[in-house]
Biopython code that builds the backbone (N, CA, C, O; Angstrom):
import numpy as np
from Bio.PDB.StructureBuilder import StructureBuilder

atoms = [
    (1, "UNK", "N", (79.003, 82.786, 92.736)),
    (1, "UNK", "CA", (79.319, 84.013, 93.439)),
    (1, "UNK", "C", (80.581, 84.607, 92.811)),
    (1, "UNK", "O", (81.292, 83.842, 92.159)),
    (2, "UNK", "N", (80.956, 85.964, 92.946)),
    (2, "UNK", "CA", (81.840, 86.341, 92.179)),
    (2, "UNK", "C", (82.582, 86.965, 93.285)),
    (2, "UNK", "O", (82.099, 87.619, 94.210)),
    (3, "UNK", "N", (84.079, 86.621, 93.027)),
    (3, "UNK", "CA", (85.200, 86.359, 93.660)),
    (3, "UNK", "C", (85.177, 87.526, 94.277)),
    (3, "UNK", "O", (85.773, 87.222, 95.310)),
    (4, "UNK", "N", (84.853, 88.896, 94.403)),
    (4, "UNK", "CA", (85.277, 89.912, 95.124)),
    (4, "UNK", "C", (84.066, 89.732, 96.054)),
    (4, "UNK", "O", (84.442, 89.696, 97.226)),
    (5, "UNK", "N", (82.945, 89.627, 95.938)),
    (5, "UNK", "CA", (82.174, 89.010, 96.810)),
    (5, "UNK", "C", (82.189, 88.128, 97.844)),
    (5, "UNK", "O", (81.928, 88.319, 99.031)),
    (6, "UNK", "N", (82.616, 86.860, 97.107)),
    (6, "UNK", "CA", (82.888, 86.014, 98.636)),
    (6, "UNK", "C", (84.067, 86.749, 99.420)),
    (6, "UNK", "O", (83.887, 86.648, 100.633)),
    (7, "UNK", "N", (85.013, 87.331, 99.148)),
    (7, "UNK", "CA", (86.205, 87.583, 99.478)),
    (7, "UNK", "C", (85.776, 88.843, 100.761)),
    (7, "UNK", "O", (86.265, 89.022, 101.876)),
    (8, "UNK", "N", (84.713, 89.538, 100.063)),
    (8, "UNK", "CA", (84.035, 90.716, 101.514)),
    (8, "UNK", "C", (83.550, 90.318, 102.356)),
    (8, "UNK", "O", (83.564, 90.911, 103.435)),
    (9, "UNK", "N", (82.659, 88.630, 102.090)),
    (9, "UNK", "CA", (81.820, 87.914, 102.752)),
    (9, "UNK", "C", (82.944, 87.158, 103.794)),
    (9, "UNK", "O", (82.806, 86.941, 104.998)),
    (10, "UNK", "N", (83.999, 86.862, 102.991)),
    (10, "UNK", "CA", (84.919, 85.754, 103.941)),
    (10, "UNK", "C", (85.619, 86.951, 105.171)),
    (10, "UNK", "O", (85.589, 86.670, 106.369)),
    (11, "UNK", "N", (86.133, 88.075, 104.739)),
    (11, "UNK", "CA", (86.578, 88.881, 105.675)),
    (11, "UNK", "C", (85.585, 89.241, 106.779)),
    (11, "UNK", "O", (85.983, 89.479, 107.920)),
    (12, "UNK", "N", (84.116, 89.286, 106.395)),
    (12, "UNK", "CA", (83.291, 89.804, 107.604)),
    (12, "UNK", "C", (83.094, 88.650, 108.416)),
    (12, "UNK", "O", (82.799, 88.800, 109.602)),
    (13, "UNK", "N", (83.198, 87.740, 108.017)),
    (13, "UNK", "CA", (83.121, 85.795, 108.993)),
    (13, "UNK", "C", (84.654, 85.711, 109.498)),
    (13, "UNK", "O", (84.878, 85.065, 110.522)),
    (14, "UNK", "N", (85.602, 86.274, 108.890)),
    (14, "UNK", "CA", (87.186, 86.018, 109.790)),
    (14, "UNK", "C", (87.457, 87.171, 109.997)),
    (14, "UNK", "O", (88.275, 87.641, 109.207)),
    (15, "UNK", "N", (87.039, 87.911, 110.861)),
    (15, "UNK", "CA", (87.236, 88.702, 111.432)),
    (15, "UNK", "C", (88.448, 89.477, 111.025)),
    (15, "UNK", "O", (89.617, 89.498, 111.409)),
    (16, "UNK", "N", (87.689, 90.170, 110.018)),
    (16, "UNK", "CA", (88.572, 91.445, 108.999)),
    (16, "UNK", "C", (90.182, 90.356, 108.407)),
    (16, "UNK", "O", (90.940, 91.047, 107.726)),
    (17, "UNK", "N", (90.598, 89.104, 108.578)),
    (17, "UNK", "CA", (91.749, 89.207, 108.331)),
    (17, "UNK", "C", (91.971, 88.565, 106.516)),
    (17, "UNK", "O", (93.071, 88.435, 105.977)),
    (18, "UNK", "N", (90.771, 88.285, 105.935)),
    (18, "UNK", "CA", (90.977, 88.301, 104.532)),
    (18, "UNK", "C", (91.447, 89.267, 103.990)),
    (18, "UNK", "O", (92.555, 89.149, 103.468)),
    (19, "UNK", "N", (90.652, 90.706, 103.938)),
    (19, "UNK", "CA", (90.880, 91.771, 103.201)),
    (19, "UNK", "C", (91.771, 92.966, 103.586)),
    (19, "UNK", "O", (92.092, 94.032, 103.060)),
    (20, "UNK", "N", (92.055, 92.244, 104.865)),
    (20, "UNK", "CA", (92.972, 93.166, 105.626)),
    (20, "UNK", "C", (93.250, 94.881, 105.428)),
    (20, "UNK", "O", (94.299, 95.425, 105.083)),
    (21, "UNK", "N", (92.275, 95.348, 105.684)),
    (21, "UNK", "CA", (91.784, 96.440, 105.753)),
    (21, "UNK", "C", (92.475, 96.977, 104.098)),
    (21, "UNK", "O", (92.932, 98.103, 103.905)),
    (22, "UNK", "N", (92.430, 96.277, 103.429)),
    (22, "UNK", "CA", (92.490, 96.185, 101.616)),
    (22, "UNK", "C", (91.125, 95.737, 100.463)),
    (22, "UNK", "O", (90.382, 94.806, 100.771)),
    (23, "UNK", "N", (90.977, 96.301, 99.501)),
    (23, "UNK", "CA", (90.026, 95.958, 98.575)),
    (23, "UNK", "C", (90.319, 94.908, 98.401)),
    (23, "UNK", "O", (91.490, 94.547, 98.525)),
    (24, "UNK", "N", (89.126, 93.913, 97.983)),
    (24, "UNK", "CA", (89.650, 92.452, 97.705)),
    (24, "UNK", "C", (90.709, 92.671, 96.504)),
    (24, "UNK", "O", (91.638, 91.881, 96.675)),
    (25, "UNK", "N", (90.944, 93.643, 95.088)),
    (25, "UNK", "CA", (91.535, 93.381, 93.962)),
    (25, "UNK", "C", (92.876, 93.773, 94.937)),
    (25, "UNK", "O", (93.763, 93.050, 94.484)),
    (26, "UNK", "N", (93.463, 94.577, 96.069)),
    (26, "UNK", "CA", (94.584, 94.904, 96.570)),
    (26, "UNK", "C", (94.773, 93.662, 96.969)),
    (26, "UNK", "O", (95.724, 93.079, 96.449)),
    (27, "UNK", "N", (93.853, 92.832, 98.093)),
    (27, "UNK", "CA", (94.497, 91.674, 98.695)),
    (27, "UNK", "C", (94.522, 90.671, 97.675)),
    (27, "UNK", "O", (95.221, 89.716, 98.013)),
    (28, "UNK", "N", (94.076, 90.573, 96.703)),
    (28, "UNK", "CA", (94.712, 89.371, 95.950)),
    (28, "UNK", "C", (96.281, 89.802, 95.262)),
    (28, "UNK", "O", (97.316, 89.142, 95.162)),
    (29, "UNK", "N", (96.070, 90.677, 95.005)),
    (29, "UNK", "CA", (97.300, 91.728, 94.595)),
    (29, "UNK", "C", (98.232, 91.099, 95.558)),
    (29, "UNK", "O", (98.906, 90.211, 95.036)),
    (30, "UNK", "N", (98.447, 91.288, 96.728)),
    (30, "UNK", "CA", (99.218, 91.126, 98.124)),
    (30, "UNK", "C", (99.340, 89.889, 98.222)),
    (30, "UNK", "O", (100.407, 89.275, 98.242)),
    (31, "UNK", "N", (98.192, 89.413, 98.294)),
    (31, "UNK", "CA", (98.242, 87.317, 98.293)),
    (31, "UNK", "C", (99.371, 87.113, 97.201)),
    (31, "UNK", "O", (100.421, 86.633, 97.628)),
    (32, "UNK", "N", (99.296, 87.428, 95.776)),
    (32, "UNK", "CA", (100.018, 86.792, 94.792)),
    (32, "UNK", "C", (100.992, 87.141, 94.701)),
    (32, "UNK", "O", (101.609, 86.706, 93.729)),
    (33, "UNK", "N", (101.763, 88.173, 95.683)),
    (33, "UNK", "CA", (103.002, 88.858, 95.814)),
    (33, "UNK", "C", (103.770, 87.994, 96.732)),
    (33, "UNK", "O", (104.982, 87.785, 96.674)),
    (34, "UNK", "N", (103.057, 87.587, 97.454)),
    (34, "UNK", "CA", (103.359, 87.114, 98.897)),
    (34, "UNK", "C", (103.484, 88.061, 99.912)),
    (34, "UNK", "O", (104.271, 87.756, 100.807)),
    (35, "UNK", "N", (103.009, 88.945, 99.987)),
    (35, "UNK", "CA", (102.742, 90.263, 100.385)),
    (35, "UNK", "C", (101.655, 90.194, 101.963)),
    (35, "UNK", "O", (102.042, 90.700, 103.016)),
    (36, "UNK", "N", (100.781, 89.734, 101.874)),
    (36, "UNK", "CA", (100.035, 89.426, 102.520)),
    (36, "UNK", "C", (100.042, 89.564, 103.975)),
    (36, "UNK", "O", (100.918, 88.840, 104.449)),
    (37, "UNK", "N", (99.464, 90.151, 104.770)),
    (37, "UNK", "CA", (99.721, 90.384, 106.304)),
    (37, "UNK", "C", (99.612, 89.100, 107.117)),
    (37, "UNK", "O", (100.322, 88.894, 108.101)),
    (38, "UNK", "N", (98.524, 88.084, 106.586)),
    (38, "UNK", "CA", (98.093, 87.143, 107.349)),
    (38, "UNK", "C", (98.440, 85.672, 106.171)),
    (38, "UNK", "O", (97.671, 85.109, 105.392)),
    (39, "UNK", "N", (100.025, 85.391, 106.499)),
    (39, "UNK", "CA", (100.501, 84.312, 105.308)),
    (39, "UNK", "C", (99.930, 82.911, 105.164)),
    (39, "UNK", "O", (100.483, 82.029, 104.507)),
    (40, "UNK", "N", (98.788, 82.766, 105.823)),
    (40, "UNK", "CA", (97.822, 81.196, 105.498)),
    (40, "UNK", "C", (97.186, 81.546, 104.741)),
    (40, "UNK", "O", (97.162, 81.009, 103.634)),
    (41, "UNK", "N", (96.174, 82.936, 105.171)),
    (41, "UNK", "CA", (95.042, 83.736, 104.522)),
    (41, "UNK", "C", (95.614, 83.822, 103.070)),
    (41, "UNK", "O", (95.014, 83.423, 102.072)),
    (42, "UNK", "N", (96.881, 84.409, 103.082)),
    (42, "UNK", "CA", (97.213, 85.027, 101.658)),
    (42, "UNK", "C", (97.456, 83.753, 101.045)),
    (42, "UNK", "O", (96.573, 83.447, 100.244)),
    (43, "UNK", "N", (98.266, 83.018, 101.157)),
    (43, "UNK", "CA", (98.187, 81.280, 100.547)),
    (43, "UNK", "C", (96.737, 81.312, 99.682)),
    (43, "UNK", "O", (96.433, 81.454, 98.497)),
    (44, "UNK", "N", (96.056, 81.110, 100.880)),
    (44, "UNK", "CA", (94.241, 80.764, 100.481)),
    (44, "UNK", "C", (93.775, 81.484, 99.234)),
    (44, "UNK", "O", (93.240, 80.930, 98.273)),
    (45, "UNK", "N", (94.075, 82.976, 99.367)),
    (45, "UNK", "CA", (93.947, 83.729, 98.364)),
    (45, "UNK", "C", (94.336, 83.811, 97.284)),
    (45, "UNK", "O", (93.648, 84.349, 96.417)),
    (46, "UNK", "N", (95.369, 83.378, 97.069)),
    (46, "UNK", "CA", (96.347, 83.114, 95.867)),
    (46, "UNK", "C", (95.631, 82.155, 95.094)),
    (46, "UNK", "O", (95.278, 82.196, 93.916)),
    (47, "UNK", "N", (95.430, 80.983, 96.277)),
    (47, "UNK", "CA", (94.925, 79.868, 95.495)),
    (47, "UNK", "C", (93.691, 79.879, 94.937)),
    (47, "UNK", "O", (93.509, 79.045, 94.050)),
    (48, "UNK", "N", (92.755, 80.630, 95.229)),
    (48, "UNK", "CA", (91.450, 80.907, 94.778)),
    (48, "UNK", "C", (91.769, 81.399, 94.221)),
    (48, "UNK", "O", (90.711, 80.814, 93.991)),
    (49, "UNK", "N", (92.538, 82.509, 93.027)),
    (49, "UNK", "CA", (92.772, 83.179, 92.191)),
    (49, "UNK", "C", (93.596, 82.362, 90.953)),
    (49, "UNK", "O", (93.490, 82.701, 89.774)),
    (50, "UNK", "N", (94.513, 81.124, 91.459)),
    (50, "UNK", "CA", (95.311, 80.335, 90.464)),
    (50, "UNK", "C", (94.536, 78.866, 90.481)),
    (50, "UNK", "O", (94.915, 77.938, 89.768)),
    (51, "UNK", "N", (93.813, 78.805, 91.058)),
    (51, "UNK", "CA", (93.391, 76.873, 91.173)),
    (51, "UNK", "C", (91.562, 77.255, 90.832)),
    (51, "UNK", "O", (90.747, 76.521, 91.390)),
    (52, "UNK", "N", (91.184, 78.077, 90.179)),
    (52, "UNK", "CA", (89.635, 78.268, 90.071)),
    (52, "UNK", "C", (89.379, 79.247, 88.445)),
    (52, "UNK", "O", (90.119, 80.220, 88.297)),
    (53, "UNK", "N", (88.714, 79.045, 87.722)),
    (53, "UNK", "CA", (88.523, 79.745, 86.735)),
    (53, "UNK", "C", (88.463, 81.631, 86.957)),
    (53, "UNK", "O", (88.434, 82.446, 86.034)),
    (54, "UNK", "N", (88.460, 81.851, 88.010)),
    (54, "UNK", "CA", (87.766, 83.136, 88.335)),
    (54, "UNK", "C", (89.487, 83.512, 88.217)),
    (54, "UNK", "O", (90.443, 82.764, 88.423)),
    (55, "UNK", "N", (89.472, 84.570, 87.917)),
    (55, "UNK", "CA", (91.176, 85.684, 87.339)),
    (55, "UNK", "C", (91.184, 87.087, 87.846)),
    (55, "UNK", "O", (92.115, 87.786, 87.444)),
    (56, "UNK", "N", (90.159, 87.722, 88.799)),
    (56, "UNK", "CA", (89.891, 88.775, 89.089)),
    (56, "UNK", "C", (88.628, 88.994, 89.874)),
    (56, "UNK", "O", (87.774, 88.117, 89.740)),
    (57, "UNK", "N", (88.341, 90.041, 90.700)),
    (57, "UNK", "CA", (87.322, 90.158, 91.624)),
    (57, "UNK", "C", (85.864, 90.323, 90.912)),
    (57, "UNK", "O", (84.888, 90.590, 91.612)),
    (58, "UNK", "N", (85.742, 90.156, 89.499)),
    (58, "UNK", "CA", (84.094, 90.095, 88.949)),
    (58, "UNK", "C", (83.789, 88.745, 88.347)),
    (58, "UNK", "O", (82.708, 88.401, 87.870)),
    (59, "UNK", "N", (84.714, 88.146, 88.420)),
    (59, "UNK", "CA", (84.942, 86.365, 88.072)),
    (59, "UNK", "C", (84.014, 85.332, 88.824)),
    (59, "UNK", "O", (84.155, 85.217, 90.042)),
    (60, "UNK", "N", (83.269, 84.734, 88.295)),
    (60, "UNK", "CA", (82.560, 83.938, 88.766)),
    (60, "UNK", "C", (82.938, 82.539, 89.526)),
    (60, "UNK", "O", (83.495, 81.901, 88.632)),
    (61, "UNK", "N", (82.931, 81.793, 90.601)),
    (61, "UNK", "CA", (83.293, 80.650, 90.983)),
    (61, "UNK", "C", (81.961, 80.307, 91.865)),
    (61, "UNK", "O", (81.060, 80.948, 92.406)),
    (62, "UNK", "N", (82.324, 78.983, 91.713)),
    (62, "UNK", "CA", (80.994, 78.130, 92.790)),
    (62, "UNK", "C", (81.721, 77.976, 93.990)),
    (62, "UNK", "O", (82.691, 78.643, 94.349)),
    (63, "UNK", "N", (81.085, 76.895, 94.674)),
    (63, "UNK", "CA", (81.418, 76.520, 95.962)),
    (63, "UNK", "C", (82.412, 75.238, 95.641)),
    (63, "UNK", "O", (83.549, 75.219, 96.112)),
    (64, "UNK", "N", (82.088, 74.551, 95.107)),
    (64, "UNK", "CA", (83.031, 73.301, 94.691)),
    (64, "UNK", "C", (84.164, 74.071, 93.904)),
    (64, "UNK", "O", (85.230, 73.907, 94.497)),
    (65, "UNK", "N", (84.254, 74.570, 93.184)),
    (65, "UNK", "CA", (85.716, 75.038, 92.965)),
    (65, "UNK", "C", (86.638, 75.896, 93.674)),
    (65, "UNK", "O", (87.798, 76.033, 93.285)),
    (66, "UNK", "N", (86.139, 76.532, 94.787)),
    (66, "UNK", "CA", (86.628, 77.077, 95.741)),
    (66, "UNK", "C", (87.251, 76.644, 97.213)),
    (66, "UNK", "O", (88.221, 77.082, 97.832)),
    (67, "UNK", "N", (86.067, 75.357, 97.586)),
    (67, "UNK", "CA", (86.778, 74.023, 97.977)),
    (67, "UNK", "C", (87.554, 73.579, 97.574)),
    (67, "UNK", "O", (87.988, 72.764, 98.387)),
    (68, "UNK", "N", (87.868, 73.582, 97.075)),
    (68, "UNK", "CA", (88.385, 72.295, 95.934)),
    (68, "UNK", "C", (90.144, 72.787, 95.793)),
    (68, "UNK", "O", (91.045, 71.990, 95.531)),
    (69, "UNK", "N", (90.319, 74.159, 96.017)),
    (69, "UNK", "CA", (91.053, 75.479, 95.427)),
    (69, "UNK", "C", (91.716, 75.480, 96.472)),
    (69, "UNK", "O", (92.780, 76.092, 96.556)),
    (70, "UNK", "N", (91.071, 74.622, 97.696)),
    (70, "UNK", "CA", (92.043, 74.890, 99.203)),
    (70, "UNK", "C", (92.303, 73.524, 99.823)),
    (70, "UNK", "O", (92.671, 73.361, 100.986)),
    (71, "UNK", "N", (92.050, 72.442, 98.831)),
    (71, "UNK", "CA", (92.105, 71.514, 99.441)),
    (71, "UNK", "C", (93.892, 71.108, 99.310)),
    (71, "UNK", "O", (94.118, 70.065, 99.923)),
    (72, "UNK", "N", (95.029, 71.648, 98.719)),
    (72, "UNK", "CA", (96.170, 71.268, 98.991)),
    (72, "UNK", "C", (96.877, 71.805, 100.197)),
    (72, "UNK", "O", (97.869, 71.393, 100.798)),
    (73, "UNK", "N", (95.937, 73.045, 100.423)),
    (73, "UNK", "CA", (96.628, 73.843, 101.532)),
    (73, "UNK", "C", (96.114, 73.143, 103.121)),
    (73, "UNK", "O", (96.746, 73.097, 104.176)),
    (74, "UNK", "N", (94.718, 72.643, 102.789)),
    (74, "UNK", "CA", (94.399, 72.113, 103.935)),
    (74, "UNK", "C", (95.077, 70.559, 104.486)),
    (74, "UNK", "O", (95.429, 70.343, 105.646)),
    (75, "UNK", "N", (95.167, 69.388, 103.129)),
    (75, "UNK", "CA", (96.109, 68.583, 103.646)),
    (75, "UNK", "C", (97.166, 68.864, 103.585)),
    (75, "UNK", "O", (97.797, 67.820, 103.755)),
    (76, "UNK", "N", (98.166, 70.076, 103.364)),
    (76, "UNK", "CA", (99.193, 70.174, 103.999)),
    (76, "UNK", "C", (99.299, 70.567, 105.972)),
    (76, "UNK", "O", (100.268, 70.221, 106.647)),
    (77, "UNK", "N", (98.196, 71.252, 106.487)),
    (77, "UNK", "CA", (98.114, 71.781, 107.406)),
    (77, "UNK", "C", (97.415, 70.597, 108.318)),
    (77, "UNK", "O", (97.325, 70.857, 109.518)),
    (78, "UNK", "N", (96.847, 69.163, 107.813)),
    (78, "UNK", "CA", (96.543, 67.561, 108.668)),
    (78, "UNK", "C", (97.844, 67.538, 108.733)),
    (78, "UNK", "O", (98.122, 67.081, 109.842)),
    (79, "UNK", "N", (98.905, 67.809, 108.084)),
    (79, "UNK", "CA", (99.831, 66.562, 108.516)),
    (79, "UNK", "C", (100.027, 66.430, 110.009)),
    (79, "UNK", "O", (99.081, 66.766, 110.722)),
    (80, "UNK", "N", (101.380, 65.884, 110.694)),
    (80, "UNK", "CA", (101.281, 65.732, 112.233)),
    (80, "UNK", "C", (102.163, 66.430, 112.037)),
    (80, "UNK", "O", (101.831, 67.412, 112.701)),
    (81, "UNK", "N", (103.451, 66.755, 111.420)),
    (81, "UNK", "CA", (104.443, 68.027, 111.955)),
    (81, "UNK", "C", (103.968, 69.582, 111.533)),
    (81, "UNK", "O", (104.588, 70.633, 111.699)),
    (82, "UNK", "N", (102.633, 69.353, 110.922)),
    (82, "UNK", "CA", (102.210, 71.201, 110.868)),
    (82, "UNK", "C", (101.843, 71.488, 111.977)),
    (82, "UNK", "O", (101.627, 70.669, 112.870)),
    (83, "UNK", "N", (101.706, 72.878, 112.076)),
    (83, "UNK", "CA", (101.637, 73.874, 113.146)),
    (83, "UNK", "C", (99.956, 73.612, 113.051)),
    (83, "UNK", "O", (99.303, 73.518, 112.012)),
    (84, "UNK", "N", (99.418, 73.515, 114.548)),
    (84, "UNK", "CA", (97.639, 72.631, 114.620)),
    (84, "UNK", "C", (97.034, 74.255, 114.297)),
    (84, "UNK", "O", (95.926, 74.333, 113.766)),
    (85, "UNK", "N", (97.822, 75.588, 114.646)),
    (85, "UNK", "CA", (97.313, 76.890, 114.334)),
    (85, "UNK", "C", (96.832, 77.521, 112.825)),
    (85, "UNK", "O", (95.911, 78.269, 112.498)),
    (86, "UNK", "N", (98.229, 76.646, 111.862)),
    (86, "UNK", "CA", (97.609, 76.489, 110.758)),
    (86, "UNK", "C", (96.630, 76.232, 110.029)),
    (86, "UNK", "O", (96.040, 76.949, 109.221)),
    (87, "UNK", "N", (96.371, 74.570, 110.506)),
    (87, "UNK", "CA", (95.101, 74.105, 110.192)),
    (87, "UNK", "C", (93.564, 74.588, 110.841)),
    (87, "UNK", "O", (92.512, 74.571, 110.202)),
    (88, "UNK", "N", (93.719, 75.002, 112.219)),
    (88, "UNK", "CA", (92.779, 76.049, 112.728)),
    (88, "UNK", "C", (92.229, 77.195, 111.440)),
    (88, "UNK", "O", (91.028, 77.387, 111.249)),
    (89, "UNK", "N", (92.915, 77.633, 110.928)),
    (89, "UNK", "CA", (92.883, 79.339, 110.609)),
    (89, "UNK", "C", (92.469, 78.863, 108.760)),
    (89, "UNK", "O", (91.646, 79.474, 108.078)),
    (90, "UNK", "N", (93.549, 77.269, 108.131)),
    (90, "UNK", "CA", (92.496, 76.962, 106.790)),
    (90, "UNK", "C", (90.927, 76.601, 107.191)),
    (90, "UNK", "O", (90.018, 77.104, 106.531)),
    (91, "UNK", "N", (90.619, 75.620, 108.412)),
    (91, "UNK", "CA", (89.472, 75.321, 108.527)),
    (91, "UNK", "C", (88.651, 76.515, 109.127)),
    (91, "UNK", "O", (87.565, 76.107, 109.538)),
    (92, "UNK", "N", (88.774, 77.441, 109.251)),
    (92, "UNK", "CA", (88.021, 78.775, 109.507)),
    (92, "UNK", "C", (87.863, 79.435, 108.125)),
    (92, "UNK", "O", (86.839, 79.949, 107.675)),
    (93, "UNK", "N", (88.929, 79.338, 107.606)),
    (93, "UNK", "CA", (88.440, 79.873, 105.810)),
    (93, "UNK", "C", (87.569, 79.250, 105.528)),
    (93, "UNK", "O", (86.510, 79.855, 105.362)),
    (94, "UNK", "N", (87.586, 77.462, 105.301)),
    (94, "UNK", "CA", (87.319, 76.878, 104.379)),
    (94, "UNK", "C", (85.255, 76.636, 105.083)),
    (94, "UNK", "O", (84.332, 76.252, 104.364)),
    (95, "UNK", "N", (85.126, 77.043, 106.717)),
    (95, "UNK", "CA", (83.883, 77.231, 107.433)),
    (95, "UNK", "C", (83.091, 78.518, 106.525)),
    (95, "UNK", "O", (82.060, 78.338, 105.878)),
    (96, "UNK", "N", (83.823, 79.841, 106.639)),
    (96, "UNK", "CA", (83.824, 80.775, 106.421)),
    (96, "UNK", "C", (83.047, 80.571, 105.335)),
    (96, "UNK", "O", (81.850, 80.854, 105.379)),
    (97, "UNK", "N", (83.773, 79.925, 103.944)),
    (97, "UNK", "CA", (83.220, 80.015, 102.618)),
    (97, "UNK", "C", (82.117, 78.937, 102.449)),
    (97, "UNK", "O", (81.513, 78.799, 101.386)),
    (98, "UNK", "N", (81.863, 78.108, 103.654)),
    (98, "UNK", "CA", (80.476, 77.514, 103.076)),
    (98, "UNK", "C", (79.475, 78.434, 103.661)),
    (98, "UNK", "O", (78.497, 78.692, 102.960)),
    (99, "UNK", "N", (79.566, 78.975, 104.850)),
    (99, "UNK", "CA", (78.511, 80.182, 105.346)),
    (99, "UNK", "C", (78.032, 81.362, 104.215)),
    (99, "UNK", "O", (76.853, 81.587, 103.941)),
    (100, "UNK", "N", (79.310, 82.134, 103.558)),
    (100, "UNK", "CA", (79.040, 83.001, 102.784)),
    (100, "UNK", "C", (78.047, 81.974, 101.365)),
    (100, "UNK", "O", (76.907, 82.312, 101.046)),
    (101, "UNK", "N", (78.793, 80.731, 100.692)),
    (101, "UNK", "CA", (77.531, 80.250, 99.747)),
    (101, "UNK", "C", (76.335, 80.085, 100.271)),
    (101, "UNK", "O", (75.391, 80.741, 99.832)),
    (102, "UNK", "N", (76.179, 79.217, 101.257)),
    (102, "UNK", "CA", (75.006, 79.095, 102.525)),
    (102, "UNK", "C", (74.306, 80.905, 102.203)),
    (102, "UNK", "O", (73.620, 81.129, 101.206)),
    (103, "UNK", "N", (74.569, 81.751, 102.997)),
    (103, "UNK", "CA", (73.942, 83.068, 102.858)),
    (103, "UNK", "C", (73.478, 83.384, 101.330)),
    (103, "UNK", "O", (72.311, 83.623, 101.020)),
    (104, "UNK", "N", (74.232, 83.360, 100.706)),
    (104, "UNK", "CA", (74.144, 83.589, 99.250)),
    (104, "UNK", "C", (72.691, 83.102, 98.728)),
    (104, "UNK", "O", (71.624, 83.651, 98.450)),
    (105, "UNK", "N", (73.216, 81.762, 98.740)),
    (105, "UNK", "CA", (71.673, 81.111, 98.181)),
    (105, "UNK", "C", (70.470, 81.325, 99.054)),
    (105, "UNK", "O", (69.384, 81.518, 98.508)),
    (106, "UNK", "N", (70.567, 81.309, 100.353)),
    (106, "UNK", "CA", (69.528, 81.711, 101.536)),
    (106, "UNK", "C", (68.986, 83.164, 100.899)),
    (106, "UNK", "O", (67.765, 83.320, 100.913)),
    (107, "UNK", "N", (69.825, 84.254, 100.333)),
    (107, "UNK", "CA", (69.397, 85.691, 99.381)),
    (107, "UNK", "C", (68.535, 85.435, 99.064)),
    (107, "UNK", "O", (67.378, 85.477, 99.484)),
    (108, "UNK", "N", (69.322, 84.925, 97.727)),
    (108, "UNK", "CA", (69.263, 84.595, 96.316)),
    (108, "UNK", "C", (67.117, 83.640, 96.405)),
    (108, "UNK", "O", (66.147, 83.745, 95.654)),
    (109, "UNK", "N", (67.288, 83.081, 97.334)),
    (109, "UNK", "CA", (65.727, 82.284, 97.429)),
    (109, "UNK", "C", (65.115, 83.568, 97.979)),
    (109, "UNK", "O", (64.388, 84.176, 97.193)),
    (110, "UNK", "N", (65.293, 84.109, 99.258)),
    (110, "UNK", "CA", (64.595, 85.126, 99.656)),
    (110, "UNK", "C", (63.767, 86.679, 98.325)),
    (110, "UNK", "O", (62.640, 87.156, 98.200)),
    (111, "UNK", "N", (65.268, 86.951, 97.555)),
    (111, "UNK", "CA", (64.634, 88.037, 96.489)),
    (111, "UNK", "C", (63.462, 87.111, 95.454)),
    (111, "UNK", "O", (62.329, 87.381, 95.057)),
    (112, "UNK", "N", (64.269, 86.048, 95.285)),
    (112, "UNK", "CA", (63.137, 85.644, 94.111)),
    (112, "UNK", "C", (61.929, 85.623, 94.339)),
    (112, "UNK", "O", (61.157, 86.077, 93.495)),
    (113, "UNK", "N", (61.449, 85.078, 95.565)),
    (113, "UNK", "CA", (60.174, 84.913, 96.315)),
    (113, "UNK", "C", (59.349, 86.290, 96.489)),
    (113, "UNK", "O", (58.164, 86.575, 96.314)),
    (114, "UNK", "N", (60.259, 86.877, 96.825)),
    (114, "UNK", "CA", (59.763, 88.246, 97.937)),
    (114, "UNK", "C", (59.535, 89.623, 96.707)),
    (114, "UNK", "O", (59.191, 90.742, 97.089)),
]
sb = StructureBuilder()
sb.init_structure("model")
sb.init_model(0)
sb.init_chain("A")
sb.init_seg("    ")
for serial, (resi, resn, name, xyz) in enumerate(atoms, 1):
    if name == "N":
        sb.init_residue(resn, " ", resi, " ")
    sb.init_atom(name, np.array(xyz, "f"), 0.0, 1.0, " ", f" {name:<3s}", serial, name[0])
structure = sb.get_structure()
């Protein structure tokens, strides 16, 4: 899937606060500034842009590298002195982005067939 994609897909599953009423190339823009309205979200974003081959919103990434891309942010947010709101709001991303691959390929079988 290509990064500006999941990124429309992840905002319509978290309720607008990925793209924050921004193009995905603005909110990564904002994420990598630290700019970001929603500072877990923008974390997340950053990191999918620096921890994944994909460098821009037509960039290709899978699902395992996108996992994979949030997994420092998420064991920082287990520990026992993080904020439990934190880890709420990575594990809603990290829900978020298996639904949007989930949909994707659920398409992706539907056009080929149909």
């Amino acid at each position: 899937m290509r990064l500006g994609d999941l990124l429309r897909r992840l905002d319509a599953y978290c309720a607008e606060r990925v793209l924050a009423g921004m193009s995905p190339a603005a909110a990564l823009e904002a994420a990598q500034a630290g700019g970001h309205p929603h500072p877990i979200t923008g974390e997340a974003l950053a990191m999918l842009l620096n921890w994944t081959p994909a460098r821009g919103i037509d960039d290709a990434l899978t699902r395992g590298q996108a996992v994979d891309a949030l997994g420092p942010l998420r064991r920082r947010y287990m520990e026992d002195a993080a904020p439990a709101e934190g880890l709420r709001e990575v594990q809603a991303i990290i829900e978020a982005m298996d639904a949007a691959f989930d949909d994707e390929a659920l398409e992706s079988g539907q056009q080929s067939q149909g």
